[in-house]
Backbone as CSV, one residue per row, in Angstrom:
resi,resn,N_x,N_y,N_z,CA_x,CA_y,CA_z,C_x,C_y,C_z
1,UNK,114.533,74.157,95.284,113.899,75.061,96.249,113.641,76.424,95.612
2,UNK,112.551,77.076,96.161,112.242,78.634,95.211,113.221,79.462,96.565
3,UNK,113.205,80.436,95.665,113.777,81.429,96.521,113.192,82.073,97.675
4,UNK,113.831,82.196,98.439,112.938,82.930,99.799,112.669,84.258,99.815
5,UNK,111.703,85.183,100.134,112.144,86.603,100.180,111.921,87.285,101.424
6,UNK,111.562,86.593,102.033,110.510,87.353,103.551,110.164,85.651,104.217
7,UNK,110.963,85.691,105.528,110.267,84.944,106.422,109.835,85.353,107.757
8,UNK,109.217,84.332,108.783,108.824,85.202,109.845,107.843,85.980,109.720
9,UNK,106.917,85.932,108.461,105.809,85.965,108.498,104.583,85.231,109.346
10,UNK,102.835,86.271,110.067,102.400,85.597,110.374,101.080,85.504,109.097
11,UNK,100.722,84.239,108.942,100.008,83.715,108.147,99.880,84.578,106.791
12,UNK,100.854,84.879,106.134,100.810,86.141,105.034,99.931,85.513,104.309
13,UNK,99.488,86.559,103.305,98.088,86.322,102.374,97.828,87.588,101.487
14,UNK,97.335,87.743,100.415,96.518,88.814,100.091,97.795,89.631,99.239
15,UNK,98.473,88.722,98.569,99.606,89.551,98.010,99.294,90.173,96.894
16,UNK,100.169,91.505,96.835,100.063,92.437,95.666,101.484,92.903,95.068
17,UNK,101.589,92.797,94.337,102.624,93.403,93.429,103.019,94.070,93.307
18,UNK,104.072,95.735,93.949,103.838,97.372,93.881,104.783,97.257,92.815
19,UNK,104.849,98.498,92.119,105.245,99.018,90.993,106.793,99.348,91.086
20,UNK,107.359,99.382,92.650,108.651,99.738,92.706,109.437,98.300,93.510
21,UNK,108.519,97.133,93.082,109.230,95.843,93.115,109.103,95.417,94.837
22,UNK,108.315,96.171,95.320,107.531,95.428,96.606,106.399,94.681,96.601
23,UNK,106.146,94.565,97.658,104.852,93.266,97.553,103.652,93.823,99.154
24,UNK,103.135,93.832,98.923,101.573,94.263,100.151,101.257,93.269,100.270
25,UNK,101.000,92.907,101.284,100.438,91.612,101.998,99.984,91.792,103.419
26,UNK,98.629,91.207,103.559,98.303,91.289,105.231,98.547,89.751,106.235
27,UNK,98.846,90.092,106.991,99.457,89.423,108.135,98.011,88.984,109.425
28,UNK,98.020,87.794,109.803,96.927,87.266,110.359,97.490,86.239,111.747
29,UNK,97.285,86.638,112.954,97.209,85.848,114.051,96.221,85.609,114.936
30,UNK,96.058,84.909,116.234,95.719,85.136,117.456,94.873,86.659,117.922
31,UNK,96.512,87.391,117.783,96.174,88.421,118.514,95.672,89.838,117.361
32,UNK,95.713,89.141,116.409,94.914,90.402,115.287,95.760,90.187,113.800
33,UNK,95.989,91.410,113.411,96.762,91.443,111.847,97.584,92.798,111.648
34,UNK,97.400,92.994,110.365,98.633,93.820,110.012,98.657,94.083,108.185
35,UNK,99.003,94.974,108.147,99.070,95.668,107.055,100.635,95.782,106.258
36,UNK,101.283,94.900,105.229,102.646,94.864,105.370,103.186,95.036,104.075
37,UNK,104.093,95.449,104.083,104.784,95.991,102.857,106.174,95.091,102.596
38,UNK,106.528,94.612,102.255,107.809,93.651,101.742,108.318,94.438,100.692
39,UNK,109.912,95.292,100.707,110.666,95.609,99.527,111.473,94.854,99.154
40,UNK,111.801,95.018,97.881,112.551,94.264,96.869,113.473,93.603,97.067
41,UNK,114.456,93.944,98.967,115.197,93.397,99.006,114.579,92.346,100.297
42,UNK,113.487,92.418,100.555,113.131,91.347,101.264,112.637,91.806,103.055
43,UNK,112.961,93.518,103.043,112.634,94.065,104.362,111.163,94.255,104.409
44,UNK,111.083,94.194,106.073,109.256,93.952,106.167,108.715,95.421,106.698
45,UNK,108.252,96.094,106.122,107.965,97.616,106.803,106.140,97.261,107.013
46,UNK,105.839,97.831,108.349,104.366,97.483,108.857,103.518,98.998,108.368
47,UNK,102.529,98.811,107.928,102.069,100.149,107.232,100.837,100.084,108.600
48,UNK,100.175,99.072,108.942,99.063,99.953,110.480,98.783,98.034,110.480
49,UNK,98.195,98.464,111.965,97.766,96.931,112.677,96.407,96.942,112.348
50,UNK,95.831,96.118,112.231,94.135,95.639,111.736,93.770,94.881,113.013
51,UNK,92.631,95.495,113.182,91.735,94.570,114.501,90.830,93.277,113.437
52,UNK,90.916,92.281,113.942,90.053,91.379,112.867,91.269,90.295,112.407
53,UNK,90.919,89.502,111.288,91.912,88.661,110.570,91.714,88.477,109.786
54,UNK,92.696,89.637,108.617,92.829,89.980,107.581,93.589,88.772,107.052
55,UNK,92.706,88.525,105.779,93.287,87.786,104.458,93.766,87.856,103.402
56,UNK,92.555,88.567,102.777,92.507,89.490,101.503,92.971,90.824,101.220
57,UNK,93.664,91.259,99.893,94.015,92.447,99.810,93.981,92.720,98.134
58,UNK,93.738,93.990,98.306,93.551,94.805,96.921,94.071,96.012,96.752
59,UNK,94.436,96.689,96.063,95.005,97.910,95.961,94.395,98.775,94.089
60,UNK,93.871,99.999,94.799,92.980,100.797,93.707,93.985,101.343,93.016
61,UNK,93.658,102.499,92.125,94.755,103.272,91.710,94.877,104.776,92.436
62,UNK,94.352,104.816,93.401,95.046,105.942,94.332,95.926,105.326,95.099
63,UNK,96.030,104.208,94.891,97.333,103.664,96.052,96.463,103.078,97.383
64,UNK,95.346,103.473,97.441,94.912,103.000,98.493,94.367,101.371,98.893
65,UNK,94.899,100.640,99.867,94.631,99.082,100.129,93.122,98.922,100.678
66,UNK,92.798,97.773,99.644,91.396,97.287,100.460,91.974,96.042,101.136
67,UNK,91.547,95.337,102.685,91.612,94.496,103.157,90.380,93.950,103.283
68,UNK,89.906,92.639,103.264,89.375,91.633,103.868,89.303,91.338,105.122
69,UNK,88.870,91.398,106.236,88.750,90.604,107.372,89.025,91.699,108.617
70,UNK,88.531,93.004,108.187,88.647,93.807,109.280,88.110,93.415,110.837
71,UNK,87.758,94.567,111.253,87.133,94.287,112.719,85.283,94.022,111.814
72,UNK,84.753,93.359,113.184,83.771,92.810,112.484,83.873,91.867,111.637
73,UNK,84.235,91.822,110.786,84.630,90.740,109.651,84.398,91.735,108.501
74,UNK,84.930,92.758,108.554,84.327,94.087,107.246,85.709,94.427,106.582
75,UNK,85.282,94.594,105.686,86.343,94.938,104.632,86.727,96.793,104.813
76,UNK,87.562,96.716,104.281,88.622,98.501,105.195,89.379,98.913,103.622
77,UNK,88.845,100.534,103.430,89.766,101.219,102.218,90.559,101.604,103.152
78,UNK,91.824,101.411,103.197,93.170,101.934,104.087,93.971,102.563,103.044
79,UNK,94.710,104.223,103.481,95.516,105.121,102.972,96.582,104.354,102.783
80,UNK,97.764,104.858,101.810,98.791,104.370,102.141,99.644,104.823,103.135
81,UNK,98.986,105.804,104.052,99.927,106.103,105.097,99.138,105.007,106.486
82,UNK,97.869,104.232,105.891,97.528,103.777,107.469,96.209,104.111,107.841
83,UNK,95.880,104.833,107.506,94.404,105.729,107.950,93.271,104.797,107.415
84,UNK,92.023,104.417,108.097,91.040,103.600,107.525,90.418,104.692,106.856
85,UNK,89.948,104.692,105.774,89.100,105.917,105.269,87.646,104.843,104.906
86,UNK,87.290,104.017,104.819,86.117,103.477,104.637,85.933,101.520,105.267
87,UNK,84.749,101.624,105.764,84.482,100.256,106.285,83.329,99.869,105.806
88,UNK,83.262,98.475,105.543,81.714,97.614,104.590,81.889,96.172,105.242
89,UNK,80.429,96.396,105.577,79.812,95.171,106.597,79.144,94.166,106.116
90,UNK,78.607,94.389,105.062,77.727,93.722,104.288,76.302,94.511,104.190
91,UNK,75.158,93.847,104.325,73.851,94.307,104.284,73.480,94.269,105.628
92,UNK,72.096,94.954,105.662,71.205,94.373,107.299,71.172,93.053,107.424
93,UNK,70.879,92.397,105.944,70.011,91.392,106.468,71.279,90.052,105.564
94,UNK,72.351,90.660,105.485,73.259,89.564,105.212,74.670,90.136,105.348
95,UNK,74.941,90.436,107.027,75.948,91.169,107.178,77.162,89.735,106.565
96,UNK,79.125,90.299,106.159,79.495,88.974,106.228,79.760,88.418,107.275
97,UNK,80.387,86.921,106.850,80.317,86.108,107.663,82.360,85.799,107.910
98,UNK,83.377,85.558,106.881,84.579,85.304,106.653,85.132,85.825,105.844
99,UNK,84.914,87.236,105.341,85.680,87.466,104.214,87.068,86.737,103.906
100,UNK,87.308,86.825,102.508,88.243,86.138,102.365,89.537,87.006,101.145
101,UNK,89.146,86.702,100.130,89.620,87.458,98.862,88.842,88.429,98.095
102,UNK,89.933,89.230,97.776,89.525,90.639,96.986,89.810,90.433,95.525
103,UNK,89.262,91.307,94.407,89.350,91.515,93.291,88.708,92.671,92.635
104,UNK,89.522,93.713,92.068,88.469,94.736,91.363,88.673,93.699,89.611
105,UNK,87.316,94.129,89.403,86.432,94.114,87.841,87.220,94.496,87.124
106,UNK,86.537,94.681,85.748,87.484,95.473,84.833,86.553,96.953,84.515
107,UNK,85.244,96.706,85.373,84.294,98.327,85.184,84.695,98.501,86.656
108,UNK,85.929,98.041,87.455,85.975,99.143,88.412,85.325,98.539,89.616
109,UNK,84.491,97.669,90.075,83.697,97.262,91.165,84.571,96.048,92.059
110,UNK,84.116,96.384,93.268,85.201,95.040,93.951,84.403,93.818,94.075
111,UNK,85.230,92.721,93.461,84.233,91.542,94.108,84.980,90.907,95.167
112,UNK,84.307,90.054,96.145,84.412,89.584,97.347,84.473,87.764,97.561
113,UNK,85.375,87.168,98.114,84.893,85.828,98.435,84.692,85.554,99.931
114,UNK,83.479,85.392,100.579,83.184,84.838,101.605,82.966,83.301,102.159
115,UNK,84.245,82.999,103.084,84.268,81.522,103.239,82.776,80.837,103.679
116,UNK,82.219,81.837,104.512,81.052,81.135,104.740,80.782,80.559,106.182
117,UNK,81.923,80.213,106.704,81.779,79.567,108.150,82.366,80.729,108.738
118,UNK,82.101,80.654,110.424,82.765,81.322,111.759,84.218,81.013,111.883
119,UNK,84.749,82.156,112.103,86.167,81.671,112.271,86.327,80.833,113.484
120,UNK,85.682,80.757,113.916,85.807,80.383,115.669,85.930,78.621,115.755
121,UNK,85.000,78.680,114.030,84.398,76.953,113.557,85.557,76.461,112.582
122,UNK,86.283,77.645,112.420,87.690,77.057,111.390,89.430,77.119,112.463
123,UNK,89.277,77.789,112.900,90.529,78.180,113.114,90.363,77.982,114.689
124,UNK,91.603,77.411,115.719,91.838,77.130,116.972,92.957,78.207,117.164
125,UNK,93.340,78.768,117.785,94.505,80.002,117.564,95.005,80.186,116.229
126,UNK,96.354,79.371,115.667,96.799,80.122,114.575,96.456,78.414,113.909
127,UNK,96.113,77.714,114.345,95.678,75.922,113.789,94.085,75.857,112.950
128,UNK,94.204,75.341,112.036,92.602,75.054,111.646,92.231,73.662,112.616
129,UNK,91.211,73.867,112.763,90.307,73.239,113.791,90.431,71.309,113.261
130,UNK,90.679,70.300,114.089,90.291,69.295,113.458,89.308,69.007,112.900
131,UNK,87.903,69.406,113.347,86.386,69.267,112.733,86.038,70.042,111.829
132,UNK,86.955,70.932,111.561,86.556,71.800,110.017,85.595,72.140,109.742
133,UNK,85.432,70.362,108.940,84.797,69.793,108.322,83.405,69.997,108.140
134,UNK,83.345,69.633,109.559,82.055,69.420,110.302,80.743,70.864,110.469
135,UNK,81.537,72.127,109.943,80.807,73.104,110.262,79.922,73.656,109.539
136,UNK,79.013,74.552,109.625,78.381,74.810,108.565,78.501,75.840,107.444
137,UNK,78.484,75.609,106.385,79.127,76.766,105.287,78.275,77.199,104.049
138,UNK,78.480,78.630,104.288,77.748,78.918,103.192,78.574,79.833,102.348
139,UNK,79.642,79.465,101.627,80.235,80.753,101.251,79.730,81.429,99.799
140,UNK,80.253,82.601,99.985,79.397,83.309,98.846,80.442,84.201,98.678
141,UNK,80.091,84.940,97.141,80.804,86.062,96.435,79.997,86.926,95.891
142,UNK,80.557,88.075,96.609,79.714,89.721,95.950,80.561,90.213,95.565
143,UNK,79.658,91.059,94.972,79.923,92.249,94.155,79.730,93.665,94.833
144,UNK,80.772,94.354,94.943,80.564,95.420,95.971,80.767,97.246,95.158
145,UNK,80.474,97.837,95.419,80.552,99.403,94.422,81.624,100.136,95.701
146,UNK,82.597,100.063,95.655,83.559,100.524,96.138,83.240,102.164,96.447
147,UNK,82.898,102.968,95.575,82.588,104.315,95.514,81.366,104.698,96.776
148,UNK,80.325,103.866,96.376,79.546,103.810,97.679,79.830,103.287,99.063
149,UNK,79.954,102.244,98.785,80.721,101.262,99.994,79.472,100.689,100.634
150,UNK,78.879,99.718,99.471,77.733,98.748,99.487,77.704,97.608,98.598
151,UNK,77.160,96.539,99.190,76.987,95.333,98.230,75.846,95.441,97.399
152,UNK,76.263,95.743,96.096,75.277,95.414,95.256,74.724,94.145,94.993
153,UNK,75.270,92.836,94.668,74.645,91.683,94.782,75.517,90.614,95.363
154,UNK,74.713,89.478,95.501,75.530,88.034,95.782,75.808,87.170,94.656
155,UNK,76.738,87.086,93.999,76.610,85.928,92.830,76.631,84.655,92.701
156,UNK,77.224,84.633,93.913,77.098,82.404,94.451,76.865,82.490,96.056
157,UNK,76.318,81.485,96.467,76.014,81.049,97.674,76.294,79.562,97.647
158,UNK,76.102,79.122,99.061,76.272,77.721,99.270,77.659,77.013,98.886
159,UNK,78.551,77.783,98.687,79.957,77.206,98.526,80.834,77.023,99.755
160,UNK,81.119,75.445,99.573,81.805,75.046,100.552,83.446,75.977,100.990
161,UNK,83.631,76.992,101.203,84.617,77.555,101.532,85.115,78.132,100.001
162,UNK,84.803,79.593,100.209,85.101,80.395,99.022,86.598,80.908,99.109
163,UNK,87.095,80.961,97.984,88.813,81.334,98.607,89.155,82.477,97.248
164,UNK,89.853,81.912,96.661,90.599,82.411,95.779,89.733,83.599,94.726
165,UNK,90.155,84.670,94.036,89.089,84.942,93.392,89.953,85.971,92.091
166,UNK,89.424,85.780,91.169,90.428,86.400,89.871,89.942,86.806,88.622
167,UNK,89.614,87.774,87.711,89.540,87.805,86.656,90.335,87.564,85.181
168,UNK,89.822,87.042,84.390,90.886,86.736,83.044,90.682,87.631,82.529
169,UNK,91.321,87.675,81.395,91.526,89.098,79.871,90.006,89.296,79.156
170,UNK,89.431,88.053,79.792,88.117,88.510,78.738,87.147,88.877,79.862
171,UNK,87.335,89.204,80.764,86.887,90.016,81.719,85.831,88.593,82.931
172,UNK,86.115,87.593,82.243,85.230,86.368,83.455,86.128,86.413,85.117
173,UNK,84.634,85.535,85.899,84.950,85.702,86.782,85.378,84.517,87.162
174,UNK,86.493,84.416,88.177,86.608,82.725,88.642,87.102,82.676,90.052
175,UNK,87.028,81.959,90.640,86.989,81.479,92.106,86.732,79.972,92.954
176,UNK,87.838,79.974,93.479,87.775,78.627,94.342,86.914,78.165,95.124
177,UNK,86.998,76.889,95.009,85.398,76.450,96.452,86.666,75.419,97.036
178,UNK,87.131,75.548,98.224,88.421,74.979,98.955,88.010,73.343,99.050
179,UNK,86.933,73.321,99.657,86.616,71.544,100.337,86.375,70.967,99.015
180,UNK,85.928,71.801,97.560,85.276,70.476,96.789,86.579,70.665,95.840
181,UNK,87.473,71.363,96.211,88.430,70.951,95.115,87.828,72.177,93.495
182,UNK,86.830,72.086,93.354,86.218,73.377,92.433,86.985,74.307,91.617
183,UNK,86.999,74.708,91.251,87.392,76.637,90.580,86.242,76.517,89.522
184,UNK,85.422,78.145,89.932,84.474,78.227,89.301,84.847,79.299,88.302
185,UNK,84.032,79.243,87.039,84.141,80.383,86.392,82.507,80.977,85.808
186,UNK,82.174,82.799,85.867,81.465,82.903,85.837,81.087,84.293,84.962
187,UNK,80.275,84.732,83.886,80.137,85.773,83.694,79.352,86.530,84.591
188,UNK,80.040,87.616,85.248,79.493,88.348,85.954,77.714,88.527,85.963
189,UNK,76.891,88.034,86.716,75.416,88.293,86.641,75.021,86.764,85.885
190,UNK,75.839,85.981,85.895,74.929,84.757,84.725,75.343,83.927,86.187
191,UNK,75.438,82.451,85.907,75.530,81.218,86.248,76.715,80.746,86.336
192,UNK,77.342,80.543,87.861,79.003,79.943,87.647,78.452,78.367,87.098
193,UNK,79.354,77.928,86.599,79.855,76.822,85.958,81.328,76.181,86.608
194,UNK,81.215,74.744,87.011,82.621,74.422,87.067,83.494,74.446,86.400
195,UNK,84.345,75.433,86.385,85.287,75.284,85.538,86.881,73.993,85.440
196,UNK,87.148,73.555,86.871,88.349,73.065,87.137,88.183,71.806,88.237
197,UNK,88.648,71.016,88.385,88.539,70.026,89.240,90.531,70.257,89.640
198,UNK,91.064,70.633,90.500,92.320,70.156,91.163,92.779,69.698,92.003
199,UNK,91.455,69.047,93.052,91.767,68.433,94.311,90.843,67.117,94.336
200,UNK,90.873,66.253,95.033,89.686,65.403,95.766,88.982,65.996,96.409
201,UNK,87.964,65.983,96.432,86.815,66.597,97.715,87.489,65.579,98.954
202,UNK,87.016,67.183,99.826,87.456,66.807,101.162,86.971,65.611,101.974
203,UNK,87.491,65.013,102.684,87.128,63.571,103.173,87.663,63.546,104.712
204,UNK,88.945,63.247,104.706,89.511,63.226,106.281,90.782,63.963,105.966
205,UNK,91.538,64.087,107.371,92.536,64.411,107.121,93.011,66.267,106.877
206,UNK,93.721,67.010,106.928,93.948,67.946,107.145,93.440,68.821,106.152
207,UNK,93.110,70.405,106.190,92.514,70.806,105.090,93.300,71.532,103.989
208,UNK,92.835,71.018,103.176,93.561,70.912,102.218,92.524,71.592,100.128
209,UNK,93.367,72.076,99.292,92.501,72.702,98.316,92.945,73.599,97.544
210,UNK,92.287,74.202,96.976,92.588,75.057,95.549,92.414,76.430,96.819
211,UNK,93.155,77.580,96.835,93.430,78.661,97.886,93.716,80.088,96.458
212,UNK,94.323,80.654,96.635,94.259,81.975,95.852,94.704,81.470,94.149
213,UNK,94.415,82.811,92.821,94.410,82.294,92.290,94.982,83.792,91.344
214,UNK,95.428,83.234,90.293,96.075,84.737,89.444,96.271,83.808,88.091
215,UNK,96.096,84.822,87.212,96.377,84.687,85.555,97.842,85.170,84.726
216,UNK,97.941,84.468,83.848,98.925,85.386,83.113,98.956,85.497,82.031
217,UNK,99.538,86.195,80.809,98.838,86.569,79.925,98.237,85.724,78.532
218,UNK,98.672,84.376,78.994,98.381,83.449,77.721,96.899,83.127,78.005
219,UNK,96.691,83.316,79.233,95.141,82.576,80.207,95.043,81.601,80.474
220,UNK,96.959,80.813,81.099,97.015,80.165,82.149,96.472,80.301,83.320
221,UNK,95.616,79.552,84.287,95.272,80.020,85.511,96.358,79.617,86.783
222,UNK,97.095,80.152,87.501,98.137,79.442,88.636,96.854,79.811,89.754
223,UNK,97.347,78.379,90.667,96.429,78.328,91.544,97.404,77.884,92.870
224,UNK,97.094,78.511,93.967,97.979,77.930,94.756,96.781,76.729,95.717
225,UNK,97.270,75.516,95.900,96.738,74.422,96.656,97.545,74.415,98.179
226,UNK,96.397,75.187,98.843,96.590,74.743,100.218,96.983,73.276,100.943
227,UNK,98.236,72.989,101.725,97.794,71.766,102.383,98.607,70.601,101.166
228,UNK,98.570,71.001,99.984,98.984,70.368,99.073,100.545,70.349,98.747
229,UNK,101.382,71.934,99.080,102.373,72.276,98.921,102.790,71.898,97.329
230,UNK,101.757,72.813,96.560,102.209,73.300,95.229,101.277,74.652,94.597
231,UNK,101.611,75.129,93.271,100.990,75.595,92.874,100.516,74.847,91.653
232,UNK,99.134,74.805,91.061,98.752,74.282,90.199,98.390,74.794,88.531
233,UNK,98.728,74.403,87.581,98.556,75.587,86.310,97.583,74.745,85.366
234,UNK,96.255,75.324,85.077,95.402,75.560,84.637,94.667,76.299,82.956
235,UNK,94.668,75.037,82.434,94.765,76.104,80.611,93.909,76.189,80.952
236,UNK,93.414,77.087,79.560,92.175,77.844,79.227,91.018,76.791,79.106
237,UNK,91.197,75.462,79.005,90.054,74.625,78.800,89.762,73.960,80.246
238,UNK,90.745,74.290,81.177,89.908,73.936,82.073,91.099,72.676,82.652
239,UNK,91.954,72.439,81.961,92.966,71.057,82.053,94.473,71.462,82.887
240,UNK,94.124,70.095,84.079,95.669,70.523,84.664,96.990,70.260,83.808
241,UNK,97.858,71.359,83.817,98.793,71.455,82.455,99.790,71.748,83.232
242,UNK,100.090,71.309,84.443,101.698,71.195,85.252,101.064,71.583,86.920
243,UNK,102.174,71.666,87.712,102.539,71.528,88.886,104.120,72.529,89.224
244,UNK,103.897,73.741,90.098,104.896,74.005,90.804,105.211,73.386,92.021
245,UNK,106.421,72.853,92.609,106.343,72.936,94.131,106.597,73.620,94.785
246,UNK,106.101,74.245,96.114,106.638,75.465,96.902,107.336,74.177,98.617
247,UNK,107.792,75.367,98.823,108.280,75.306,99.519,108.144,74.465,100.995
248,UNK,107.063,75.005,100.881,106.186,74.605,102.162,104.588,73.600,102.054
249,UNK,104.117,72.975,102.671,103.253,72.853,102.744,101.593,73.212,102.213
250,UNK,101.473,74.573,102.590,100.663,75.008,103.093,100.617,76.549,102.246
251,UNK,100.907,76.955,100.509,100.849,77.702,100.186,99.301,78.287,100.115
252,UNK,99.093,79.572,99.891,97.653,80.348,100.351,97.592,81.062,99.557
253,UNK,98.392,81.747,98.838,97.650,83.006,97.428,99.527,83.175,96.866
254,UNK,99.047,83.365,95.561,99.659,83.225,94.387,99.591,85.110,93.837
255,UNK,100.448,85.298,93.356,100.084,86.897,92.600,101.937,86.770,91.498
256,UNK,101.743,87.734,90.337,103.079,88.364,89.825,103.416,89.521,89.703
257,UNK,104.862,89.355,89.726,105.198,91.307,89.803,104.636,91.647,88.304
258,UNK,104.704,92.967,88.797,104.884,93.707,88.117,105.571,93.445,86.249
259,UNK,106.573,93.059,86.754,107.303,93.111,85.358,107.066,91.384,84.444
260,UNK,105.828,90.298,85.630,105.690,89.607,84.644,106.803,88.498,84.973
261,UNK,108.140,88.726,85.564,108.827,87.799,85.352,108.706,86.479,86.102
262,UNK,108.163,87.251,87.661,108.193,86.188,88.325,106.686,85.994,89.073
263,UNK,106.819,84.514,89.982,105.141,84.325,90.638,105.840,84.648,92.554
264,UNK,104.752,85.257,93.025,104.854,85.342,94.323,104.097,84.586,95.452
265,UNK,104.706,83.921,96.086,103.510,82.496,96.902,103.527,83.060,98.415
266,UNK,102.278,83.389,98.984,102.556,82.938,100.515,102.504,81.681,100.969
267,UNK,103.621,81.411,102.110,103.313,80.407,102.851,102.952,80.573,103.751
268,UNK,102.353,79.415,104.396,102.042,79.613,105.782,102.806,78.372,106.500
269,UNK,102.780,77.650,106.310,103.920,76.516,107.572,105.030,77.567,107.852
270,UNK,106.015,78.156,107.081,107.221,78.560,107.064,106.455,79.868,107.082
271,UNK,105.629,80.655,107.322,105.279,82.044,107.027,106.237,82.762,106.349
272,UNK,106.378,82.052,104.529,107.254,82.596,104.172,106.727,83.421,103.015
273,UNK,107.528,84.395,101.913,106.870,84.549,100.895,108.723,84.391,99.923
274,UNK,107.738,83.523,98.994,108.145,82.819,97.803,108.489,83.822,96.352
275,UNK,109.320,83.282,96.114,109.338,83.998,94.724,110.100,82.612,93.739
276,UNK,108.852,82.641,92.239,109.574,81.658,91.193,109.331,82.625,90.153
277,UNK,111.049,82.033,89.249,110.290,82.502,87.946,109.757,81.922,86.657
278,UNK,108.815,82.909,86.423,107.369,82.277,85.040,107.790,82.616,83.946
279,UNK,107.766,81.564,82.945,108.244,81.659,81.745,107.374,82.822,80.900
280,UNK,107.476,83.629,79.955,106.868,84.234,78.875,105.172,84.023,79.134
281,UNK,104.304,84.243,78.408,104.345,85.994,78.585,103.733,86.895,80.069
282,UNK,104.397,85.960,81.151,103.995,86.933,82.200,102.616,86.892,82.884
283,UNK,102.538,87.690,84.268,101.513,87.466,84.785,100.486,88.674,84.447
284,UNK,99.108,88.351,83.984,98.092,89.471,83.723,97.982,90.597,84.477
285,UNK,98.101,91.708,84.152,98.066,92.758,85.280,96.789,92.964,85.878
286,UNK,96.599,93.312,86.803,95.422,93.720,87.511,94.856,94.980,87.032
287,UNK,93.612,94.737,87.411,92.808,95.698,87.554,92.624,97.000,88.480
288,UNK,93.078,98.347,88.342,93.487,99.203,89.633,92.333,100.727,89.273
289,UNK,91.425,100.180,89.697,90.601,101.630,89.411,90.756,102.531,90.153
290,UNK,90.803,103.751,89.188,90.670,105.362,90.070,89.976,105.849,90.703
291,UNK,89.698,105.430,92.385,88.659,105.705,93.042,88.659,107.334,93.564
């Protein structure tokens, strides 16, 4: 069994790593979300409530959190005391639709994964819908200029449920497509390419898939598989090269501290958050621009 650090979570997601051995994560129900801070020893301090259902999370180097899944479905620069200081809707003419996962670049820009469907067409209160399946999806990933607080472009469309989203050391882009099992990888502005096959495409049965995704410094990819109850590890060529098990069911995003030693999993059956530890050399640090 991995260690527990935080349970009684609702649908945690969007984990981040802080520098003094906490973890940021937003919280997702029914009745809205939440903005949450987990310290080192496992206490849950609420930093502000989010209207919407927040998934995704990012953190710049002023300290300040970007969320995913505000009101509207808009993404939110939040203070670290709480304060929204900026909101992004998308375009006129392609407001989003599900945000999902965050990622800053390595020049500094945020990119975005949009599932693509209505939440209304995924999710029954805190249950994904039996017909899922059945809905229509277009998910896509932008590229957003944080400084302005506009989408500069779309780089994929038509993906069956966009999830996970991550950069490696050589600055590529990569990201999950949930139903086909997928992880794409892409140079920013060119042509994604499949990079990974780790699931069956979806068929019947509960939903299930490749969900958040983080590097570490050899350019292993860990992937957490929704529905699957593991995390999955990913060489550089593209080849499944092991299997964690978590805890639960139903793990949703993957991240490492700070110091590299260990991996951090949300769950969602157990709304728990996970901690294992990763052998040498550690998880890739993020990207934290000075906005």
């Amino acid at each position: 069994m991995n260690e527990t650090i935080a349970t009684a979570l609702r649908q945690p997601d969007g984990l981040v790593a802080l520098s003094d051995g906490g973890v940021a994560l937003v919280e997702a129900d029914a009745a809205g979300g939440a903005l949450t801070v987990v310290d080192a020893h496992g206490a849950r301090r609420e930093i502000c409530r989010i209207d919407g259902h927040p998934t995704g999370l990012a953190v710049d180097g002023a300290g300040c959190f970007w969320v995913a899944g505000g009101p509207q479905n808009s993404v939110l620069r939040i203070s670290p005391e709480g304060k929204v200081l900026k909101t992004i809707t998308g375009t006129k003419e392609q407001p989003f639709v599900l945000p999902k996962n965050l990622a800053f670049g390595p020049a500094g820009l945020l990119y975005m994964s949009d599932c693509g469907v209505r939440l209304s067409d995924l999710i029954d209160g805190a249950d994904i819908r039996p017909d899922f399946y059945e809905a229509s999806y277009n998910g896509r990933i932008y590229q957003i200029d944080p400084q302005a607080g506009r989408v500069l472009r779309t780089l994929a469309t038509g993906l069956l449920m966009a999830n996970g989203i991550a950069f490696d050391a050589e600055g590529l882009l990569y990201y999950s497509e949930t139903l086909t099992g997928t992880i794409y990888r892409q140079v920013v502005g060119g042509r994604p390419q499949a990079f990974a096959h780790v699931s069956r495409s979806q068929t019947t049965g509960g939903l299930r898939g490749p969900a958040g995704l983080a590097f570490n410094r050899g350019g292993m990819l860990y992937c957490a598989k929704y529905g699957e109850g593991d995390i999955c590890l990913i060489d550089p060529a593209g080849k499944v090269a092991g299997h964690i098990p978590t805890n639960g069911r139903l793990p949703d995003d993957i991240a490492f501290t700070q110091d590299g030693k260990y991996a951090l999993i949300a769950e969602h059956e157990h709304g728990a958050l996970e901690k294992i530890p990763v052998p040498s050399p550690g998880g890739l640090p993020l990207h934290t621009p000075l906005l």
